[in-house]
PALUM-601036 format. One record per residue (C-alpha): residue number from 1; residue in three letters; x, y, z. Coordinates in nm, 3 decimals, decimal comma, m for minus. Layout:
<nodes>
@nr = NUM; rest = ALA; xx = X; yy = Y; zz = Z
...
</nodes>
This chain:
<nodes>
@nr = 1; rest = UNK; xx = 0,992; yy = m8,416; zz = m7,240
@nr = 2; rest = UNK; xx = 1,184; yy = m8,083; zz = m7,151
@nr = 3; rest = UNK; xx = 0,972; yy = m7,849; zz = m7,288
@nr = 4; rest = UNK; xx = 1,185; yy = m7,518; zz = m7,126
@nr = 5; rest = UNK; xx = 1,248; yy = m7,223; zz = m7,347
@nr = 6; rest = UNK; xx = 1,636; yy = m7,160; zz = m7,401
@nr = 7; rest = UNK; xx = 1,797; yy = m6,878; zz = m7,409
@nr = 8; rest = UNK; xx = 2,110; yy = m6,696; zz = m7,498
@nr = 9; rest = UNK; xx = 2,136; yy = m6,396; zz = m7,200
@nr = 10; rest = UNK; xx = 1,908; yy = m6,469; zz = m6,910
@nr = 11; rest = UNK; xx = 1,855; yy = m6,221; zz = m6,611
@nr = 12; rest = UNK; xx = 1,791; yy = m6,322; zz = m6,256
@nr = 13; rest = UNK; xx = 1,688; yy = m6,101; zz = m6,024
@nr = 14; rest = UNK; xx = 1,682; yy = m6,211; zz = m5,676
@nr = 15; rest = UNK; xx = 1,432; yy = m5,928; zz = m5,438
@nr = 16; rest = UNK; xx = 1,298; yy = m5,895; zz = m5,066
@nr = 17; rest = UNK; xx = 1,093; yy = m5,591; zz = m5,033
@nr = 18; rest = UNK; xx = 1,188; yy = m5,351; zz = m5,307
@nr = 19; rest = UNK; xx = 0,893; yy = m5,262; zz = m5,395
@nr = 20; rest = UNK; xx = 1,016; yy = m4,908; zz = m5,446
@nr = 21; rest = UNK; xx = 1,315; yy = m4,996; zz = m5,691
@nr = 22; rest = UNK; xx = 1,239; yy = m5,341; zz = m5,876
@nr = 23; rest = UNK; xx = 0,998; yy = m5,157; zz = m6,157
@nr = 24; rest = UNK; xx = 1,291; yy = m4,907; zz = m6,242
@nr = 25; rest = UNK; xx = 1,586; yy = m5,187; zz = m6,195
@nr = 26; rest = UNK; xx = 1,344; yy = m5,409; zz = m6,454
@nr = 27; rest = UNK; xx = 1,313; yy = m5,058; zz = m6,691
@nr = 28; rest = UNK; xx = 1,706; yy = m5,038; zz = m6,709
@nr = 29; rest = UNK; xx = 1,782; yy = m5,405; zz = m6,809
@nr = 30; rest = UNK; xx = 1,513; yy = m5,390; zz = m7,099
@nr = 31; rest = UNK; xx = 1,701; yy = m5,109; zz = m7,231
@nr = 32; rest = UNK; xx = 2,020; yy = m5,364; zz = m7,263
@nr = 33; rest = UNK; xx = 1,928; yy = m5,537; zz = m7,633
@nr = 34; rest = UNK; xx = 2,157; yy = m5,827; zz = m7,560
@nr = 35; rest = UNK; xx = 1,906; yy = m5,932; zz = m7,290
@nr = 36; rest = UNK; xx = 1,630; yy = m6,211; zz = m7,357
@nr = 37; rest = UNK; xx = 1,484; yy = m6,309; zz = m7,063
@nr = 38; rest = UNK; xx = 1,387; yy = m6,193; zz = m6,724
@nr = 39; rest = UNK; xx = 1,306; yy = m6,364; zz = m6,416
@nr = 40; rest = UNK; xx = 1,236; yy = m6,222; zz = m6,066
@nr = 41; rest = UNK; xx = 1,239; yy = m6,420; zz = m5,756
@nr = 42; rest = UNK; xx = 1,028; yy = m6,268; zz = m5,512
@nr = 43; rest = UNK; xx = 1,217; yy = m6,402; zz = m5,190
@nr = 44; rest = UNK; xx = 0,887; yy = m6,382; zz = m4,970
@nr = 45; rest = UNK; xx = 0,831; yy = m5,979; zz = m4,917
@nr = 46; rest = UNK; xx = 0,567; yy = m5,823; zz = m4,717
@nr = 47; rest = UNK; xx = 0,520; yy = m5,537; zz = m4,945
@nr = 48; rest = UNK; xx = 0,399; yy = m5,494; zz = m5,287
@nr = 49; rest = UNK; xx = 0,700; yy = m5,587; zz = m5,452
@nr = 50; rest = UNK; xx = 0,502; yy = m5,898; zz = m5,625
@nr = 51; rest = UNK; xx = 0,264; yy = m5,663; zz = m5,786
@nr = 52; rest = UNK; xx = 0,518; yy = m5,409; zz = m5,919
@nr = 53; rest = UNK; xx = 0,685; yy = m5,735; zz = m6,083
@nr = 54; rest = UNK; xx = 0,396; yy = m5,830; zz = m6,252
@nr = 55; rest = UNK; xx = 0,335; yy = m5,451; zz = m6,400
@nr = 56; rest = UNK; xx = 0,599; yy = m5,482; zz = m6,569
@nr = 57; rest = UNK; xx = 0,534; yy = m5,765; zz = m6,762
@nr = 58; rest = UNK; xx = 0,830; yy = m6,012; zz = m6,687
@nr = 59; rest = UNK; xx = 0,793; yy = m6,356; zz = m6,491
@nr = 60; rest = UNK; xx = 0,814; yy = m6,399; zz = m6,130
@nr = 61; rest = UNK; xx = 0,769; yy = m6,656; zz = m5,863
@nr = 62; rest = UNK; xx = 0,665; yy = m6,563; zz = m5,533
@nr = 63; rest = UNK; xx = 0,859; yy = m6,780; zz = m5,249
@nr = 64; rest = UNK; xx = 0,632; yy = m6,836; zz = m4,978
@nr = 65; rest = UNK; xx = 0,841; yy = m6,715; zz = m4,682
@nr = 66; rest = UNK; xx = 1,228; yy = m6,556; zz = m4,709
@nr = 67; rest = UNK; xx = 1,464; yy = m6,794; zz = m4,750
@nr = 68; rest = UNK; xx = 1,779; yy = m6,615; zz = m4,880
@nr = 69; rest = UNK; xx = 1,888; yy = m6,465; zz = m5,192
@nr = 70; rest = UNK; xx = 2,126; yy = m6,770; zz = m5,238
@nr = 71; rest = UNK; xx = 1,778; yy = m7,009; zz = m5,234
@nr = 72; rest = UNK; xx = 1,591; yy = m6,741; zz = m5,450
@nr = 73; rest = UNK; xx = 1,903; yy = m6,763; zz = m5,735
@nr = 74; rest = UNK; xx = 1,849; yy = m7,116; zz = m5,736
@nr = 75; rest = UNK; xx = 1,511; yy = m7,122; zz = m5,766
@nr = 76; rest = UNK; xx = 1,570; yy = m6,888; zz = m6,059
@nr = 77; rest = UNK; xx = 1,819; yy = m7,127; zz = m6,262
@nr = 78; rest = UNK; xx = 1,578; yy = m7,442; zz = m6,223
@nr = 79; rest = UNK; xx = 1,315; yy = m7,250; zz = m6,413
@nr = 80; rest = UNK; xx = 1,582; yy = m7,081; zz = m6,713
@nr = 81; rest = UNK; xx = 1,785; yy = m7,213; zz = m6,957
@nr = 82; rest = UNK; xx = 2,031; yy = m6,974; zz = m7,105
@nr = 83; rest = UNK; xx = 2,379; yy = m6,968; zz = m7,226
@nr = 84; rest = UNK; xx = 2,472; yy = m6,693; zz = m7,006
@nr = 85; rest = UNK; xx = 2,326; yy = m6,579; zz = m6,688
@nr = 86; rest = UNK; xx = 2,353; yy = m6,243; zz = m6,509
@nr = 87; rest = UNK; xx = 2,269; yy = m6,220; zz = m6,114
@nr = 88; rest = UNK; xx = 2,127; yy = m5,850; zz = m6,015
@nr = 89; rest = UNK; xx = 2,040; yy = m5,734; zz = m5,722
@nr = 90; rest = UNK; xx = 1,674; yy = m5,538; zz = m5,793
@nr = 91; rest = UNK; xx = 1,750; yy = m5,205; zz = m5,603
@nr = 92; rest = UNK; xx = 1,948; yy = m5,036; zz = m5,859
@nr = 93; rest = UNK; xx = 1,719; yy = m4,868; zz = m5,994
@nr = 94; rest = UNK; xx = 1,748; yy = m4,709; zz = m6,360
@nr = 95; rest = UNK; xx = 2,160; yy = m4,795; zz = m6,272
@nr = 96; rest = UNK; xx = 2,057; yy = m5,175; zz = m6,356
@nr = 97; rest = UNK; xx = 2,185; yy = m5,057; zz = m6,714
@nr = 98; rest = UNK; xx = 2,537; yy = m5,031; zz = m6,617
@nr = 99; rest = UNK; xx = 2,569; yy = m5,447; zz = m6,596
@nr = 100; rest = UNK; xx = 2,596; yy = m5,431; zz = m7,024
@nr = 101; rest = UNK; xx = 2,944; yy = m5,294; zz = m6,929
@nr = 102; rest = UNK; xx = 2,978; yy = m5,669; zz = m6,829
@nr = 103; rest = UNK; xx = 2,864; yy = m5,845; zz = m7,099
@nr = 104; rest = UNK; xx = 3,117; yy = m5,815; zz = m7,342
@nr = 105; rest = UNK; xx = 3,410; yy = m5,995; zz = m7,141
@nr = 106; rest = UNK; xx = 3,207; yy = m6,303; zz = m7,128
@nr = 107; rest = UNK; xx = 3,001; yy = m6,276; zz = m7,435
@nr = 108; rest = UNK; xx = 3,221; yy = m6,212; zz = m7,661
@nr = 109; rest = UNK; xx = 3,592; yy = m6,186; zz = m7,490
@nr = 110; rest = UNK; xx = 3,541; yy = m6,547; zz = m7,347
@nr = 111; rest = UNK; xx = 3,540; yy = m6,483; zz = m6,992
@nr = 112; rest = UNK; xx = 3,394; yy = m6,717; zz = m6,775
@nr = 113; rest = UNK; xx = 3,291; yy = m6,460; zz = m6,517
@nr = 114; rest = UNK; xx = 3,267; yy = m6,084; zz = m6,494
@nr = 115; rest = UNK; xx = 3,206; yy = m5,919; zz = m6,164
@nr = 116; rest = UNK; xx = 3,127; yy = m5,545; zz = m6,151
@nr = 117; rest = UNK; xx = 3,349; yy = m5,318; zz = m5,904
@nr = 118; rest = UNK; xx = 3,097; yy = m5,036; zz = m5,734
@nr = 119; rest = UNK; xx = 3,318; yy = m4,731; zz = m5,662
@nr = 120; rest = UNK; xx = 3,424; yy = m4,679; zz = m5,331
@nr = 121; rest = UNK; xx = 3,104; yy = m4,664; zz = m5,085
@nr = 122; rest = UNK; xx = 3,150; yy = m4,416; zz = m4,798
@nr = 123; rest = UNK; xx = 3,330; yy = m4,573; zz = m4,489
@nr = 124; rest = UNK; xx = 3,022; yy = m4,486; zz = m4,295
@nr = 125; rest = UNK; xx = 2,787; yy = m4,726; zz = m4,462
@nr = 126; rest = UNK; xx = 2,981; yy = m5,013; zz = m4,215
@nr = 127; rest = UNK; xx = 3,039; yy = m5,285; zz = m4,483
@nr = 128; rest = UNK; xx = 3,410; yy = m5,260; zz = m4,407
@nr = 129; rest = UNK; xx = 3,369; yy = m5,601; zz = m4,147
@nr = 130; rest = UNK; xx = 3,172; yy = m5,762; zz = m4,369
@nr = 131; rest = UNK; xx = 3,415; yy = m5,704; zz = m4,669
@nr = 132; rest = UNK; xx = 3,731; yy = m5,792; zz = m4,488
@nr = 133; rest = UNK; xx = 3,591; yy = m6,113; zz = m4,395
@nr = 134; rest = UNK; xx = 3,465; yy = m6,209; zz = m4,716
@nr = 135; rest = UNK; xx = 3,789; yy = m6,078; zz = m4,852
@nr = 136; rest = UNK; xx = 4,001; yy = m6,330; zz = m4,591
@nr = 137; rest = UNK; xx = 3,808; yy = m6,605; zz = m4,728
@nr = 138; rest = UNK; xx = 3,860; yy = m6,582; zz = m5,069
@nr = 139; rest = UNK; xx = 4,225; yy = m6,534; zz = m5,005
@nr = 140; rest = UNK; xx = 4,259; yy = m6,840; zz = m4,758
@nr = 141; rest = UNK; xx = 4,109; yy = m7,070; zz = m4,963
@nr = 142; rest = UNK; xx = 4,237; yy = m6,962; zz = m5,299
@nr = 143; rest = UNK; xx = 4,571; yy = m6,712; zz = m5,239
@nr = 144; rest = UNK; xx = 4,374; yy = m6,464; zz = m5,493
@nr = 145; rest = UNK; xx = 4,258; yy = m6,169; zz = m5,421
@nr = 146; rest = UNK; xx = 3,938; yy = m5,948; zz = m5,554
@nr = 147; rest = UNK; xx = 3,808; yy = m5,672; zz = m5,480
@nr = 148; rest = UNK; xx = 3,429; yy = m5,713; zz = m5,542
@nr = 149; rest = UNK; xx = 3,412; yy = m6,072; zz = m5,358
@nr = 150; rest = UNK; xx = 3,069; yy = m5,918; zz = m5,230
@nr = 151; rest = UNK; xx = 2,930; yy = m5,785; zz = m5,544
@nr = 152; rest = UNK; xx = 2,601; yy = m5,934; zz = m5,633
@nr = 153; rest = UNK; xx = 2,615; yy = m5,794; zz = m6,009
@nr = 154; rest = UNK; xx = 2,769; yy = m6,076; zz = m6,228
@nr = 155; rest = UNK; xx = 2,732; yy = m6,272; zz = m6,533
@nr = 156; rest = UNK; xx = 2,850; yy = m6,621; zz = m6,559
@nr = 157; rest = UNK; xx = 2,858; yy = m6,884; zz = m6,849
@nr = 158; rest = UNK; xx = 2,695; yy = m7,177; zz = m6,831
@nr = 159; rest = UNK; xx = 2,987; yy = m7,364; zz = m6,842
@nr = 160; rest = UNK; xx = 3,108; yy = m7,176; zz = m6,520
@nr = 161; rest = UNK; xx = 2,794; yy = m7,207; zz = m6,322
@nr = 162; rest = UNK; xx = 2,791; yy = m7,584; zz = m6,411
@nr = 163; rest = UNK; xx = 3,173; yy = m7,591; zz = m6,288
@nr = 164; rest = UNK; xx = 3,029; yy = m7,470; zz = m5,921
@nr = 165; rest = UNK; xx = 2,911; yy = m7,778; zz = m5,689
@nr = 166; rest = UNK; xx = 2,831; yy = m7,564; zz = m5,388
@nr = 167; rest = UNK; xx = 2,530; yy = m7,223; zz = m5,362
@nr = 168; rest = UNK; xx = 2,489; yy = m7,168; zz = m5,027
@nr = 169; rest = UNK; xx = 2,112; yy = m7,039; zz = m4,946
@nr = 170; rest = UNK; xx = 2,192; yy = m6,718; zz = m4,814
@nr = 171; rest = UNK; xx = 2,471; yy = m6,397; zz = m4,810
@nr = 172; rest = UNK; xx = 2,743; yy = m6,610; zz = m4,824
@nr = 173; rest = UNK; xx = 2,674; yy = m6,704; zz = m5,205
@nr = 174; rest = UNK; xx = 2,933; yy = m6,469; zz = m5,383
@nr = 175; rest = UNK; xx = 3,189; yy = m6,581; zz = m5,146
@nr = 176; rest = UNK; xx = 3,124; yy = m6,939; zz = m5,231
@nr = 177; rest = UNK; xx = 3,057; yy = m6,916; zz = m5,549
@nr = 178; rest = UNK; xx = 3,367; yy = m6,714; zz = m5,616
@nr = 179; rest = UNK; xx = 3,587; yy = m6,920; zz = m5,424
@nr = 180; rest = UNK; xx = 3,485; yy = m7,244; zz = m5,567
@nr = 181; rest = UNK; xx = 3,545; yy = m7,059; zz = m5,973
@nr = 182; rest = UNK; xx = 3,908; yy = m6,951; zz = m5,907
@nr = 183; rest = UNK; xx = 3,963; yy = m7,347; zz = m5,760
@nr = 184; rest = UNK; xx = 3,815; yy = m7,440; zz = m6,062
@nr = 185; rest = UNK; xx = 4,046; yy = m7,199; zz = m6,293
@nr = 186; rest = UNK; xx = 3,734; yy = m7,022; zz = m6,432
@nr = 187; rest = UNK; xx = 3,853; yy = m6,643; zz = m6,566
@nr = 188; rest = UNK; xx = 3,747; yy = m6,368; zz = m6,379
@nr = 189; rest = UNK; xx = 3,723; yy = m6,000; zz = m6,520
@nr = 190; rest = UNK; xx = 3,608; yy = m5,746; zz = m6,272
@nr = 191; rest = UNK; xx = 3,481; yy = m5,426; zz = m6,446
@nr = 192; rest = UNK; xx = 3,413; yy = m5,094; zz = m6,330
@nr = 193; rest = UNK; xx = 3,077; yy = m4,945; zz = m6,308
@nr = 194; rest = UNK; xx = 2,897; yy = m4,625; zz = m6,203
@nr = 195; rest = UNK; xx = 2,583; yy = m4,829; zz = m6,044
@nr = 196; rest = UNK; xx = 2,414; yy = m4,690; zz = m5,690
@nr = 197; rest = UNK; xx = 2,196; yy = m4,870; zz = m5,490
@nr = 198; rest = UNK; xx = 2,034; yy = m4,879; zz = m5,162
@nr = 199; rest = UNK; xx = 2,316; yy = m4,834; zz = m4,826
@nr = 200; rest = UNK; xx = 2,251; yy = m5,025; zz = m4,529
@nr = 201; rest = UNK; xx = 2,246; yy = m4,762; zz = m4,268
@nr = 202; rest = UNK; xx = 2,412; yy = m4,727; zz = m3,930
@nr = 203; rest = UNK; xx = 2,054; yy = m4,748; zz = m3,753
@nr = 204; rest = UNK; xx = 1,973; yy = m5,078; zz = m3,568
@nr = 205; rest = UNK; xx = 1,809; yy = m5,219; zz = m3,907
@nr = 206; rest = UNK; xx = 2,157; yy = m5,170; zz = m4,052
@nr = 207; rest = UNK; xx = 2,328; yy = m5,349; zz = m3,773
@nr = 208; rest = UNK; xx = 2,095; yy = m5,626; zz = m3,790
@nr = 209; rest = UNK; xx = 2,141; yy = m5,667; zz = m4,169
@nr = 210; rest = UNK; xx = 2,516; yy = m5,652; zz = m4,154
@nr = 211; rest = UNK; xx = 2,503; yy = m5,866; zz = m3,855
@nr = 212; rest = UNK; xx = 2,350; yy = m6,154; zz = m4,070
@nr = 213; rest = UNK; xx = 2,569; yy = m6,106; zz = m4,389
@nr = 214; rest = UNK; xx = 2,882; yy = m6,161; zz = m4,119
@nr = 215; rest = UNK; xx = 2,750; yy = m6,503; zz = m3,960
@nr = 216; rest = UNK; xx = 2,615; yy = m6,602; zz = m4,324
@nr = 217; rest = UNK; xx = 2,980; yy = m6,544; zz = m4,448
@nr = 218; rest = UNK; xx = 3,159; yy = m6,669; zz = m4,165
@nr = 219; rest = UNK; xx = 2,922; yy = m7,033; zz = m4,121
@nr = 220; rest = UNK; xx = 2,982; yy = m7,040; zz = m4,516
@nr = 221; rest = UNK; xx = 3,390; yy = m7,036; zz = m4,500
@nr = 222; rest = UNK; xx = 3,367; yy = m7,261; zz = m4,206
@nr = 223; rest = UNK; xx = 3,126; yy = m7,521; zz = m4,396
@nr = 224; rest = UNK; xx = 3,384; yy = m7,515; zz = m4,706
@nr = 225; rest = UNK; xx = 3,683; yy = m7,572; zz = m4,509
@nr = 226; rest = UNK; xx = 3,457; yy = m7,894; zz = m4,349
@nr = 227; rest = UNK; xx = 3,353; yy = m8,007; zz = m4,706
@nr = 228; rest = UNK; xx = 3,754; yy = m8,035; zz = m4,820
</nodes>
């Protein structure tokens, strides 16, 4: 018998070593009433991000080893049940509270999907590749265009998330996962917010990291195009 809890507004966050942000990024979503559950996928850190989870009295599951955030969402939605879910990435800090500006479109203005926009990060943070790419994608495949394809902060309905066949395990997930809802004529409202969270700098660490997100993107467009 299915004995999981269901719930109207579920939260997943998906983390890898943010030890340093999840416990304020957890402190701005409980402020959000609308919000019933929380779940954090620990996507196997090395620091003590685990622990600050648990402080804070919501549910985690520890992943033995990193796997990607894409894996880590998933694990998240085979242990909830909700209605609605939103995906967050946990370095926002006390900004986490600027995702209720996205509940209303698909709560209650029936939206399937609402994406937040992130003002303009400075050119010197080197996500411009990265974005063009996943930008190209989304227009090959679909002749739309967005402008927070990247965007980890989203809520989708159930009935959207159930519409998507195809969650890639690791950066290329909001690339696939948007691609495959505007195929699938889902709605899509993108809404401004005034969130901040942690740039990838222009040290070798940030290369490396952007480096990844660009072959994650790139194997993902090239494994949908295979798939048709």
């Amino acid at each position: 018998m299915d004995t999981q809890e269901y719930h109207r507004l579920s939260v997943i966050i998906p983390v890898y070593n943010e030890g340093d942000k999840i416990s304020s990024t957890i402190n701005g979503l409980k402020q959000i009433d609308d919000i019933e559950k929380i779940i954090v996928i620990d996507d196997g850190s090395s620091d003590n991000t685990f622990e600050e989870v648990k402080k804070n009295n919501v549910d985690c599951i520890k992943i033995d080893k990193n796997r990607g955030k894409g894996y880590a969402i998933k694990e998240g939605l085979n242990k909830i049940k909700s209605e609605y879910y939103i995906f967050i990435d946990g370095d926002l800090g006390h900004t986490s509270q600027e995702i209720e500006s996205l509940i209303n479109p698909v709560l209650r203005d029936g939206y399937d999907i609402a994406i937040s926009r992130f003002k303009e990060l400075d050119k010197k943070t080197g996500i411009g590749l990265v974005k063009k790419l996943a930008k190209f994608g989304v227009e090959f495949y679909t002749g739309n265009s967005l402008d927070s394809v990247l965007s980890g902060q989203r809520i989708y309905s159930k009935k959207a998330l159930e519409s998507i066949e195809y969650i890639p395990d690791r950066y290329g997930i909001e690339v696939a996962m948007t691609i495959q809802a505007i195929e699938n004529g889902l709605s899509i409202k993108e809404v401004n917010v005034d969130m901040s969270h942690r740039v990838t700098g222009r040290d070798i660490k940030g290369f490396f990291h952007r480096g990844k997100q660009f072959k994650d993107i790139f194997f993902t467009l090239f494994f949908m195009y295979k798939r048709r």
